[in-house]
C-alpha positions as CSV (number, residue, x, y, z in Angstrom):
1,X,91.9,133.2,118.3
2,X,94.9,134.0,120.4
3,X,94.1,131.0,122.7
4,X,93.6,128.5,119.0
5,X,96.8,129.8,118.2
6,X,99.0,129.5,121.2
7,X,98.0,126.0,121.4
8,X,97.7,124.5,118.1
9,X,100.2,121.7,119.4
10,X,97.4,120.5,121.8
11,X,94.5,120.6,118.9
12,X,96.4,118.7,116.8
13,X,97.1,115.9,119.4
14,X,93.2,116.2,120.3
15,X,92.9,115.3,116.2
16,X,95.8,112.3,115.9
17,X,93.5,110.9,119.2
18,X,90.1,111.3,117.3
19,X,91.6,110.0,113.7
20,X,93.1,107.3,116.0
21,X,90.0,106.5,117.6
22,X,87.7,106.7,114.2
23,X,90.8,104.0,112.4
24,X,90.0,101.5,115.4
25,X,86.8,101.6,115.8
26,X,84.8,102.6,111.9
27,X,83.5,99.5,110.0
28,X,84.2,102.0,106.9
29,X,87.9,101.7,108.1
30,X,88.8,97.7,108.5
31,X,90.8,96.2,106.1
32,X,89.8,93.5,103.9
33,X,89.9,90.0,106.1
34,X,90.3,87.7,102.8
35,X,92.7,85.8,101.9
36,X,96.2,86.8,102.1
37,X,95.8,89.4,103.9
38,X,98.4,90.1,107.0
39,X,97.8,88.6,110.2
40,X,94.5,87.3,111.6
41,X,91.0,88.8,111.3
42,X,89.6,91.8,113.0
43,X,88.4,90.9,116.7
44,X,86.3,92.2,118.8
45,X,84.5,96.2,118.8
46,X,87.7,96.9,117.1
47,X,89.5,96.7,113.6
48,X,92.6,95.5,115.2
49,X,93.8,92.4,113.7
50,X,96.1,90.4,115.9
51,X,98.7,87.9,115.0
52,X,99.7,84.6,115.8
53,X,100.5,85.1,119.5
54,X,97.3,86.6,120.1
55,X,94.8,84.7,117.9
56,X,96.4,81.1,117.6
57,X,97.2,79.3,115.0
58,X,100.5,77.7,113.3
59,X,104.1,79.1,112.3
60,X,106.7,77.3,110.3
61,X,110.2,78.7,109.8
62,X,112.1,76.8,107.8
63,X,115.5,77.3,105.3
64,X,115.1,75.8,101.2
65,X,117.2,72.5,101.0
66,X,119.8,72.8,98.2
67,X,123.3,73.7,97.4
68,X,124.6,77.0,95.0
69,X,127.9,77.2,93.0
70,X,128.8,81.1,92.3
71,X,130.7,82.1,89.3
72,X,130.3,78.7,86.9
73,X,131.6,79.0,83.2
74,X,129.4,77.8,81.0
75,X,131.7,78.1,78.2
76,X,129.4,78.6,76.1
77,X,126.4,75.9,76.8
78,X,123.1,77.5,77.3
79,X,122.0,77.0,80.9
80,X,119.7,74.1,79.9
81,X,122.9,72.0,78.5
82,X,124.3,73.0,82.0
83,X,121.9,71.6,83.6
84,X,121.0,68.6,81.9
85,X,125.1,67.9,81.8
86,X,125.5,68.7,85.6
87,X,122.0,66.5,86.6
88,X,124.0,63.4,84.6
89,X,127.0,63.7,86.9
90,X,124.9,64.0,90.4
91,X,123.7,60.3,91.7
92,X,119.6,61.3,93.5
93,X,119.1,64.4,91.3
94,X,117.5,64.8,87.9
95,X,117.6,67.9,85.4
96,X,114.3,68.9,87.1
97,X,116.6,69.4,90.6
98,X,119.4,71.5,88.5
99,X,118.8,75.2,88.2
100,X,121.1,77.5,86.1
101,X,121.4,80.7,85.8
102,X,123.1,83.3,83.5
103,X,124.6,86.2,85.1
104,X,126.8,87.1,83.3
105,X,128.1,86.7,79.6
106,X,130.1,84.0,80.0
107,X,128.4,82.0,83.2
108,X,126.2,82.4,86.5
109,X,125.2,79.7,89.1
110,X,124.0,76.5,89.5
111,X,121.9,75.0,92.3
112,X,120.5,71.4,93.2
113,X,117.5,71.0,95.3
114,X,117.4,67.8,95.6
115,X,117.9,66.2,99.3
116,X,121.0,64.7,100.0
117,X,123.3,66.9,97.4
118,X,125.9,68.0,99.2
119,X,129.0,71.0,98.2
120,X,131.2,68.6,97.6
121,X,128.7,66.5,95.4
122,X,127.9,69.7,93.4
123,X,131.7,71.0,92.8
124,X,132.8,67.5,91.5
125,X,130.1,67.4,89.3
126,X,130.6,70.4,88.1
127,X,134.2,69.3,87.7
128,X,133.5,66.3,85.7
129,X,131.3,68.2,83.3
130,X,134.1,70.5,82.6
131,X,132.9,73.9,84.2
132,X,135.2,75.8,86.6
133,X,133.4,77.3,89.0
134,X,133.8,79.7,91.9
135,X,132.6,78.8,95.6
136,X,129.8,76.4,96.4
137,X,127.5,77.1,99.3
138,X,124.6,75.9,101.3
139,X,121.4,77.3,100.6
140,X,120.0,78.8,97.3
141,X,119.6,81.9,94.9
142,X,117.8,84.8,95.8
143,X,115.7,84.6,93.0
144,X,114.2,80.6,94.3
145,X,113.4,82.6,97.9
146,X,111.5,84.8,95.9
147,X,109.7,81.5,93.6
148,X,109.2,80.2,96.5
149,X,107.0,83.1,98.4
150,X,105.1,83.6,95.3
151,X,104.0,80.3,95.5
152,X,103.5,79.5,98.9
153,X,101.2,82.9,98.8
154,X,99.2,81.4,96.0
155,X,99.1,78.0,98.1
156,X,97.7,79.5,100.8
157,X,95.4,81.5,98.8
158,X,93.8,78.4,97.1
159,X,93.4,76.7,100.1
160,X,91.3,79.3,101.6
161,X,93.7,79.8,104.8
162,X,92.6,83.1,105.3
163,X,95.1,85.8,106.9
164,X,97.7,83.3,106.1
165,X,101.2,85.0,105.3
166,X,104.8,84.3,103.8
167,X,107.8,86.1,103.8
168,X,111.6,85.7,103.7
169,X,113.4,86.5,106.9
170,X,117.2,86.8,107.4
171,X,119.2,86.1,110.6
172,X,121.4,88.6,111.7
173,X,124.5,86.2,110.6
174,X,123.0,86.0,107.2
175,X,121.1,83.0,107.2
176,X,118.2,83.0,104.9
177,X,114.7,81.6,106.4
178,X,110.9,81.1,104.9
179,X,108.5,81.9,107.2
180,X,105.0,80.8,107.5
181,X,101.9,81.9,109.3
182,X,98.8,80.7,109.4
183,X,96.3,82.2,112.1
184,X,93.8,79.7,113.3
185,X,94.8,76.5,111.4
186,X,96.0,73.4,112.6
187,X,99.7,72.5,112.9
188,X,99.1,69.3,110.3
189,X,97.4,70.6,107.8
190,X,99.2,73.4,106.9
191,X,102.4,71.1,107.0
192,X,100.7,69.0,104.7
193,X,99.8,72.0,102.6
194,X,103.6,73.5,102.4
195,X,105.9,70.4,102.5
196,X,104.2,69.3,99.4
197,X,106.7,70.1,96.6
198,X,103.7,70.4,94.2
199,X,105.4,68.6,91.0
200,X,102.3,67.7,88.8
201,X,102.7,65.7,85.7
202,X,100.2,63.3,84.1
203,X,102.0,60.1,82.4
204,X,100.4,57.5,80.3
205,X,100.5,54.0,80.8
206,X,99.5,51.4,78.1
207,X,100.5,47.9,77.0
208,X,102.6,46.4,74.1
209,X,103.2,43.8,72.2
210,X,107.0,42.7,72.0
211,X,108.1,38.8,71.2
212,X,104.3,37.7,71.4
213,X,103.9,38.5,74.9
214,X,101.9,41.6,76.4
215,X,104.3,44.1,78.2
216,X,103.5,47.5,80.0
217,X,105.0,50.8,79.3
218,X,105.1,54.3,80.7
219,X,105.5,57.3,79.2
220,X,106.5,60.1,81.3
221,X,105.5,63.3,81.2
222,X,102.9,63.5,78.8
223,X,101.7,66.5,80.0
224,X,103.0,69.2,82.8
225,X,101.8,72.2,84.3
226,X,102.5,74.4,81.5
227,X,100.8,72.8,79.4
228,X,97.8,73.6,80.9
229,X,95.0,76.8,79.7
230,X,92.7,76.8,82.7
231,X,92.3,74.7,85.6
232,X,89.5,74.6,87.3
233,X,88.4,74.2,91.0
234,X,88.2,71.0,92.4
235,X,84.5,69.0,91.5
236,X,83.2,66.2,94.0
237,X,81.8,64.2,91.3
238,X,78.5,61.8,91.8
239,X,76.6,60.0,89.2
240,X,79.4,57.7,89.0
241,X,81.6,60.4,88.4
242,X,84.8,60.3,91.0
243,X,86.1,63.8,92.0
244,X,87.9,65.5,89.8
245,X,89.6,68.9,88.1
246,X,88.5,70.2,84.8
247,X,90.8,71.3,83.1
248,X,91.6,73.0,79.5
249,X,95.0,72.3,77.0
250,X,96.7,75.1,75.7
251,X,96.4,75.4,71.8
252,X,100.1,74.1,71.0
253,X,100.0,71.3,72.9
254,X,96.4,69.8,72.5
255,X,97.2,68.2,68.8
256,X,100.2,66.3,70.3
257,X,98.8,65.3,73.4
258,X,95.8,64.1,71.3
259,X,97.8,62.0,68.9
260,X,99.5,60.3,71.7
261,X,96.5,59.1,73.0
262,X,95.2,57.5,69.7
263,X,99.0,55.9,69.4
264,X,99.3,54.4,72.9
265,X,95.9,53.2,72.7
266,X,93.8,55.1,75.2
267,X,91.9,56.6,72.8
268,X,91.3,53.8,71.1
269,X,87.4,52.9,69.0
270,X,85.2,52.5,72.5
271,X,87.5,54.3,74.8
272,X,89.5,52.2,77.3
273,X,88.8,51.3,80.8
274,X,91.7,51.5,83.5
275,X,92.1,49.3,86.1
276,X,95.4,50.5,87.3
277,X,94.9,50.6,90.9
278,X,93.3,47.2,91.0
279,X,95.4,45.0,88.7
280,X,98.7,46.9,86.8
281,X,99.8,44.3,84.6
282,X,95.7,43.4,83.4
283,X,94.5,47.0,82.7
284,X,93.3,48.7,79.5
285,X,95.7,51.9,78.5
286,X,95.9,54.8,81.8
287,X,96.2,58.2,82.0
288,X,98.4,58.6,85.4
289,X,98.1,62.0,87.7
290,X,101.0,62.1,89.5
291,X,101.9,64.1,92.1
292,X,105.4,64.8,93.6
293,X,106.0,61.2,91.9
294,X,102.6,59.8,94.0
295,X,99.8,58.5,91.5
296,X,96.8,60.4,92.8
297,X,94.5,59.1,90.6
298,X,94.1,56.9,87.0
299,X,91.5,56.8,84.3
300,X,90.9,55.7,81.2
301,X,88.2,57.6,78.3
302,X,84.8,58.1,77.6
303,X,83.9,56.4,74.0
304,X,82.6,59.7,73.0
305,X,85.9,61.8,74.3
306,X,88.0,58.8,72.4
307,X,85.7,59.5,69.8
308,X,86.4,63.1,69.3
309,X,90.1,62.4,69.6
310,X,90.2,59.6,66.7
311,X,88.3,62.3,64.6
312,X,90.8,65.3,65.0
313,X,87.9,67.4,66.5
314,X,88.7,67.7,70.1
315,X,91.9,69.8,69.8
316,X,89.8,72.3,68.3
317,X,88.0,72.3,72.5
318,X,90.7,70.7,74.7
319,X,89.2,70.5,77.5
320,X,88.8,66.7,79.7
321,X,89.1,65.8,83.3
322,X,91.5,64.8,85.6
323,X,90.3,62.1,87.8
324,X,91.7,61.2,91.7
325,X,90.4,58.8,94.3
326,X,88.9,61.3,96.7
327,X,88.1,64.5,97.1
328,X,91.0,65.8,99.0
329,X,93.4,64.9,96.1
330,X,91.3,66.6,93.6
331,X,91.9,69.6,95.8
332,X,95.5,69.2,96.2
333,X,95.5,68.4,92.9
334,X,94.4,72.0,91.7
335,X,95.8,74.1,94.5
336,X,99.3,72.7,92.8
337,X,98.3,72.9,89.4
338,X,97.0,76.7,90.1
339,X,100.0,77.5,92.5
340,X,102.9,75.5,90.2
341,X,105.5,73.7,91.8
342,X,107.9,75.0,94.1
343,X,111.9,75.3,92.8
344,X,113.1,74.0,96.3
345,X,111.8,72.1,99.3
346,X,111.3,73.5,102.6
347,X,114.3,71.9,105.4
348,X,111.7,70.6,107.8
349,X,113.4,67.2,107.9
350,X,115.2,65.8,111.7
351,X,118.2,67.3,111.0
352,X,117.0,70.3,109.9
353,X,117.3,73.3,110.7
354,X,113.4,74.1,110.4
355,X,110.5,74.5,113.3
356,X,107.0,74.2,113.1
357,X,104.7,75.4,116.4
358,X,101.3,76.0,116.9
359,X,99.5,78.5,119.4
360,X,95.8,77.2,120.2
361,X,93.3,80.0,120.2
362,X,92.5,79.1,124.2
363,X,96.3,79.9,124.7
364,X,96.0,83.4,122.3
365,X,93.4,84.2,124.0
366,X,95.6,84.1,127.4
367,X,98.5,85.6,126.0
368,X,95.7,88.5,124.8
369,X,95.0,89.0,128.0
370,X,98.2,88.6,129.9
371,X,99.4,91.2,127.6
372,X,96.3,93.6,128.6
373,X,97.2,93.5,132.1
374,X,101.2,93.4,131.8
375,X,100.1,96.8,129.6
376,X,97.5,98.7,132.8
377,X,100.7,97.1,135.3
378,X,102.7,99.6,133.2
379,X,100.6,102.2,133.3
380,X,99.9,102.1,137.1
381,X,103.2,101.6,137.9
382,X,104.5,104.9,136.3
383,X,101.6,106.9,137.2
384,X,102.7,105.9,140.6
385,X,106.0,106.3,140.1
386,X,105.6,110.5,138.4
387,X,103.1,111.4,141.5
388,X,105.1,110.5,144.4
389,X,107.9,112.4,141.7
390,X,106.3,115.7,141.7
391,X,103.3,115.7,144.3
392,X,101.4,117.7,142.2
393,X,98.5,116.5,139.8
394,X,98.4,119.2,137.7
395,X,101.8,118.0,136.4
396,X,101.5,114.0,137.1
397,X,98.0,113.8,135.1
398,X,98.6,115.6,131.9
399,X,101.7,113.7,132.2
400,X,99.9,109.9,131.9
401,X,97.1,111.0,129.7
402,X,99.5,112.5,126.9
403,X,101.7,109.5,127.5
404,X,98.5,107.2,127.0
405,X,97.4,109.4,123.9
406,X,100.2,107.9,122.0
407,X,99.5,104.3,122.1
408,X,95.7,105.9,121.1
409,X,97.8,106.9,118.0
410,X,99.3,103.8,117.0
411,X,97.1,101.4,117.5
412,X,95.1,103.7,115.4
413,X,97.5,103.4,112.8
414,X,97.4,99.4,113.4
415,X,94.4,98.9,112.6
416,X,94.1,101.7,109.6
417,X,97.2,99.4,107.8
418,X,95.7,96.3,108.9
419,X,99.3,95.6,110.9
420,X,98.7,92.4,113.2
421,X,99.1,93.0,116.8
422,X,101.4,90.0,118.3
423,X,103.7,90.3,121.6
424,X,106.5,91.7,120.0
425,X,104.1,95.3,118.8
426,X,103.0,95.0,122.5
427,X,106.6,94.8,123.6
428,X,106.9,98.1,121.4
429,X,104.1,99.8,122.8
430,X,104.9,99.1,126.6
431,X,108.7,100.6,125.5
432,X,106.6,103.4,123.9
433,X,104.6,104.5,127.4
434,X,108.4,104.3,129.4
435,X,110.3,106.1,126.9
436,X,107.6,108.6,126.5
437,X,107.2,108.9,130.1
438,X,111.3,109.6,130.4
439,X,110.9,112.7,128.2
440,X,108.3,114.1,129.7
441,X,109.8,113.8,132.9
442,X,113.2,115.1,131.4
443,X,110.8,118.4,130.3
444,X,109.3,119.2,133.5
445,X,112.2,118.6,135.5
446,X,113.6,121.4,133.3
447,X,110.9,123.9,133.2
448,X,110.4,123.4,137.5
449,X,114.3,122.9,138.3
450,X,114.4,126.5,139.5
451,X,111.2,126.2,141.5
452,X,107.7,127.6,140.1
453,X,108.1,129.2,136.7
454,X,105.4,132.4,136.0
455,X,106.9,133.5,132.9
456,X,105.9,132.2,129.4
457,X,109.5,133.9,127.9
458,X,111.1,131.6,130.8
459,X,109.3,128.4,130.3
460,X,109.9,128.6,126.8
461,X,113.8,128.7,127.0
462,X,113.7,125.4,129.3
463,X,111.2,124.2,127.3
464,X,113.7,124.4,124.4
465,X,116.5,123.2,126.3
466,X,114.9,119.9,127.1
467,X,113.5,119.2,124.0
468,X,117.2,119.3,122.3
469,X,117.7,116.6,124.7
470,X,114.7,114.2,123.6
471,X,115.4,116.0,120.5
472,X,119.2,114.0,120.9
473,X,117.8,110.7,122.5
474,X,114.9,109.9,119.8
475,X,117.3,110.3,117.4
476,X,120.0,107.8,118.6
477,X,116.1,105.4,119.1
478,X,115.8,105.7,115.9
479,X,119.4,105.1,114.5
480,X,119.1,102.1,117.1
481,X,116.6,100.8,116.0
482,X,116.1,101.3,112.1
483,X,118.4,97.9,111.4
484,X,115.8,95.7,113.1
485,X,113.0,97.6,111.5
486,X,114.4,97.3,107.9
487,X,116.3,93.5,108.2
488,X,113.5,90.7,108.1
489,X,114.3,89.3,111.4
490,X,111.2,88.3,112.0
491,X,109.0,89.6,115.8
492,X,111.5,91.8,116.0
493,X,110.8,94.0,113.3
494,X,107.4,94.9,114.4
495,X,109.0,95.7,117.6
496,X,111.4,98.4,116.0
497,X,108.6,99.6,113.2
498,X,106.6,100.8,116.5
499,X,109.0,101.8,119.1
500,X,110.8,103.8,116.1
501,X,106.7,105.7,115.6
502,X,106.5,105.8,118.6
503,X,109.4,108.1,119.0
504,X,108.1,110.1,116.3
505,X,104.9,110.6,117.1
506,X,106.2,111.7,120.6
507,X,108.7,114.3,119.1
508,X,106.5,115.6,116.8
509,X,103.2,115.6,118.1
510,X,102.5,114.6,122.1
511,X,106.1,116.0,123.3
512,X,105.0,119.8,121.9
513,X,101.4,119.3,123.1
514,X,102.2,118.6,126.5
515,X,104.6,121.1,127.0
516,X,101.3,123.9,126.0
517,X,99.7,121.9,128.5
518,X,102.2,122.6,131.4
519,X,102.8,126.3,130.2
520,X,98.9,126.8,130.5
521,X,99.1,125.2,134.2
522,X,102.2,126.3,135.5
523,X,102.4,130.2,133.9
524,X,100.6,133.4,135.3
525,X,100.6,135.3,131.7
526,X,98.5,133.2,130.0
């Protein structure tokens, strides 16, 4: 008992290594690989997951396009008059690019996301529709970043881009970026998937008769994504069916949307047949899906669904189809429907301040094993280093092994929280073997600076003394580091999150353990 209890430090590191080891290695412990989950999927014997770096695939980082105003009086107009009055005074922006805000009881902000809207633009319309207003910046609110994750998340989700994962990051001079990574997917098609703005609306096209000739007319608009119940997954069609998206009204707006039809025609006795694509200005009355102001796909109505309409009865069970010219647009079609549209764009234009790369997995694969070997270099070259130090392997060895122990430990924790390893963590752990290395030197140059020490009551003052200075130095680590671990800066967060455990685990747990280890070895009154 005497022996359990004078080296409890030691046991517990033994446990950390074993509850390390069972995290990296038990099927019962890897996290959930669908997705949306961080980083990529587990590789290998292991449940570590690794990131972009390691595993390929693409990363966009990119600001929102748009301009704010701060501190606009709304005198009184709710933020919908605001916005419909400041869209009238901007020339390439509608309301659906004007955002207000309330903030506060008499006003708030106002941003445009349209392309091309300027702060100058935006403070003289504000000027000419009479609001006074404070300063007007680049960039937008808080609250669209946040829109703009959410949806992005859901995007990625309903494309099935598994491990896929969006966050905001901020620069350290306060620049606000979104950024993007999708592990194992191709550059193009997850540009394709994000640059999309994802504005759905369906219009309705029909002729009229006006001074005995036959004109065309379109009605924007007729339905949007709200007004939407269900939407369904994208169908391929067959049987003469083209692909398509079921899809299901909401209640309020079914009776409306079905009276419009019977007005304009394309719910007329027989149904209609729509030729839009083939001949505009010859075609019976259309229902238009439009996408991000792109016609994706035109129909016209079954007799019986015309039918139904004529009769009242289908409100009662809205549901129809939403028809597109190939599959790939009836997909689009309901990731955007299910996701929504975003509130700004993503700045990936010339200009811009936005990058897009891609890692192929051949190249992960290399930097995975690069970083292996850049990780043994370190070992070796310390291990080297401590023995020609001290000469003695009863010192040197427990000295690498404890120091090993703790990057055990946190990859252990890695793969328990599902963290994805990239080159930044391996950055942190390669920071974690030196520092951890430095105290342990720092303790046994203190306990041995006097020549051999026999005495436990004399090992553990130097002991003591020496760990007040690690004590000292992983605290300034941490105060060092704890701004890059808590800032979304990106890489260089994961860096600081581990080199700041690291420095814990050390302190806590391996420091302690291998100073038992060196009183067992070193003292006579064991």
């Amino acid at each position: 008992m005497g022996a359990l209890r004078d080296n409890w430090r030691v046991l517990l590191l033994v446990v950390f290594v074993l509850a390390s080891t069972f995290a990296l290695l038990s099927p019962t412990v890897a996290p959930d690989e669908g997705p949306g989950s961080p980083g990529a999927a587990s590789e290998g014997a292991t449940n570590l997951k690794f990131g972009l770096d390691l595993s390929g695939g693409t990363r966009i980082r990119a600001p929102l396009v748009g301009v704010t105003a701060e501190e606009v009086q709304f005198g009184g107009d709710s933020p919908g008059q605001v916005e419909r009055n400041v869209a009238a005074q901007l020339r390439g922006a509608d309301v659906t690019d004007v955002t207000a805000r309330q903030t506060s009881q008499s006003g708030g902000t106002v941003e445009v996301t349209a392309d091309n809207v300027t702060q100058s633009d935006l403070a003289t319309a504000l000027d000419a529709a009479g609001y006074g207003h404070g300063e007007v910046r680049d960039g937008v609110t808080a609250q669209t970043r946040e829109e703009t994750v959410r949806i992005l998340e859901d995007k990625i989700n309903q494309a099935g881009l598994s491990g896929g994962t969006v966050q905001e990051v901020t620069t350290a001079s306060g620049e606000h970026f979104i950024l993007i990574e999708v592990p194992g997917e191709d550059r193009s098609e997850v540009l394709d998937l994000v640059q999309s703005r994802g504005t759905v609306r369906v219009d309705v096209y029909y002729p009229v008769e006006r001074n005995g000739s036959t004109e065309y007319q379109r009605d924007r608009a007729v339905l949007e994504r709200d007004d939407f119940q269900t939407i369904g997954a994208a169908q391929q069609g067959g049987n003469g069916q083209p692909p398509h998206v079921p899809v299901v009204l909401t209640q309020e707006t079914a009776p409306e949307f079905q009276q419009k039809m019977v007005d304009t025609g394309v719910a007329q006795r027989g149904g209609s047949t729509c030729t839009y694509e083939e001949n505009r200005q010859t075609t019976g009355p259309c229902l238009l899906v439009v996408v991000d102001d792109r016609v994706v796909g035109s129909f016209g109505m079954h007799p019986s669904l015309a039918s139904s309409m004529r009769s009242g009865d289908w409100a009662s069970d809205p549901s129809f189809v939403l028809q597109t010219q190939n599959f790939s647009e009836a997909q689009e079609l309901s990731i955007n429907l299910n996701a929504g549209a975003l509130p700004a764009k993503l700045d990936l234009g010339p200009d811009g301040e936005g990058t897009s790369s891609y890692i192929s997995p051949t190249q992960g694969e290399s930097f995975k094993t690069d970083s292996v070997i850049t990780g043994l270099i370190a070992v070796f070259a310390v291990s080297g280093v401590v023995f020609v130090r001290y000469g003695e392997a009863k010192v040197a060895l427990p000295m690498i092994v404890t120091a090993l122990s703790e990057v055990v430990i946190l990859l252990g924790f890695a793969a328990g929280i599902g963290y994805p390893i990239d080159l930044a963590v391996v950055a942190g752990f390669i920071a974690v073997i030196g520092t951890g290395v430095d105290d342990l030197i720092i303790i046994a140059d203190e306990v041995m600076a006097e020549g051999q020490v026999r005495s436990r009551r004399v090992f553990r003052s130097r002991f003591r003394k020496a760990f007040w200075v690690i004590g000292a130095a992983a605290a300034t680590t941490i105060i060092a580091m704890s701004p890059l671990a808590v800032l979304s800066l990106g890489d260089l967060q994961g860096f600081a999150i581990f080199t700041i455990l690291g420095v814990i685990v050390g302190v806590l747990v391996t420091r302690p353990a291998y100073g038992d280890i060196l009183r067992s070895l070193l003292t006579d009154d064991r």
